[in-house]
C-alpha positions in Angstrom: -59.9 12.0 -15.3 -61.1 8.5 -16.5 -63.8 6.6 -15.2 -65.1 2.8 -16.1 -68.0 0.8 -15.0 -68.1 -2.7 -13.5 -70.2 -4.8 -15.1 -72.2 -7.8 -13.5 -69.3 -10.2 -14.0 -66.9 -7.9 -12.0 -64.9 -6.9 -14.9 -64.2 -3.1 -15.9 -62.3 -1.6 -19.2 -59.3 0.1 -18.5 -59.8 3.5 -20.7 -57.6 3.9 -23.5 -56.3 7.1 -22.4 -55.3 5.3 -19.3 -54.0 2.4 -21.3 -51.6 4.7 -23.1 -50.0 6.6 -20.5 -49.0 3.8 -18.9 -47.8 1.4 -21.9 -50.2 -1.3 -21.3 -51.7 -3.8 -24.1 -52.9 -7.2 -24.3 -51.9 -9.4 -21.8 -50.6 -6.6 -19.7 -51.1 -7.7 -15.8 -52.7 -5.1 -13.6 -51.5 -5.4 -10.0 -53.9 -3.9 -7.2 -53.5 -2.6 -3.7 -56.3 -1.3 -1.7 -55.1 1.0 0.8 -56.6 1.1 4.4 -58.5 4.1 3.9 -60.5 2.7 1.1 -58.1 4.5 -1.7 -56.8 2.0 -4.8 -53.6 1.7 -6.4 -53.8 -0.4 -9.8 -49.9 -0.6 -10.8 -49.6 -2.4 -14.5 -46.7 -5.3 -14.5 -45.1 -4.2 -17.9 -42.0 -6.2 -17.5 -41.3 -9.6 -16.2 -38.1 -10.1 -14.4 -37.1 -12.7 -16.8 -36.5 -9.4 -19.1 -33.3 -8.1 -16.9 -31.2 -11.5 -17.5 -27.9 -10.2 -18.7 -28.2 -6.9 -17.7 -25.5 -7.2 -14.8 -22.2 -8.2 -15.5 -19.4 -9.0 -13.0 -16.1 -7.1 -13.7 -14.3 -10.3 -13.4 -17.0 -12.8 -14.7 -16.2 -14.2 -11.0 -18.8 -16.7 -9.3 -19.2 -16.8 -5.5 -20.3 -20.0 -4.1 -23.5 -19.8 -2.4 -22.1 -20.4 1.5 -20.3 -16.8 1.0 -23.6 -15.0 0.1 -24.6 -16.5 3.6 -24.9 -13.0 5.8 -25.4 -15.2 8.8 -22.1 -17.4 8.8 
């Protein structure tokens, strides 16, 4: 188990074991959730969506104009 302290500026180190296991480094965004019973999630934003651009590809390199993507028509 790791632990940290906060300092008097409300900042904490995330240990490097921690740091590790989950990829982050330099700039790496931490996202955090507090739960309702008091518990914390810290989830770290390794990716940015900008990242999956190209990924997809349609079988017929089709567009669909936007008033078919309309569920509600």
């Amino acid at each position: 188990m790791a632990e940290s302290a906060i300092n008097a500026k409300g900042q904490t180190t995330v240990p490097r074991q921690v740091r590790e296991s989950i990829g982050a480094g330099p700039g790496t965004r931490l996202v955090w959730h507090v739960m309702p019973g008091g518990g914390l999630i810290v989830r770290a934003k390794t990716h940015s969506v900008l990242e999956l651009e190209g990924t997809l590809k349609s079988p017929k390199k089709k567009t669909v104009p936007i008033e078919e993507m309309n569920p509600w028509r």
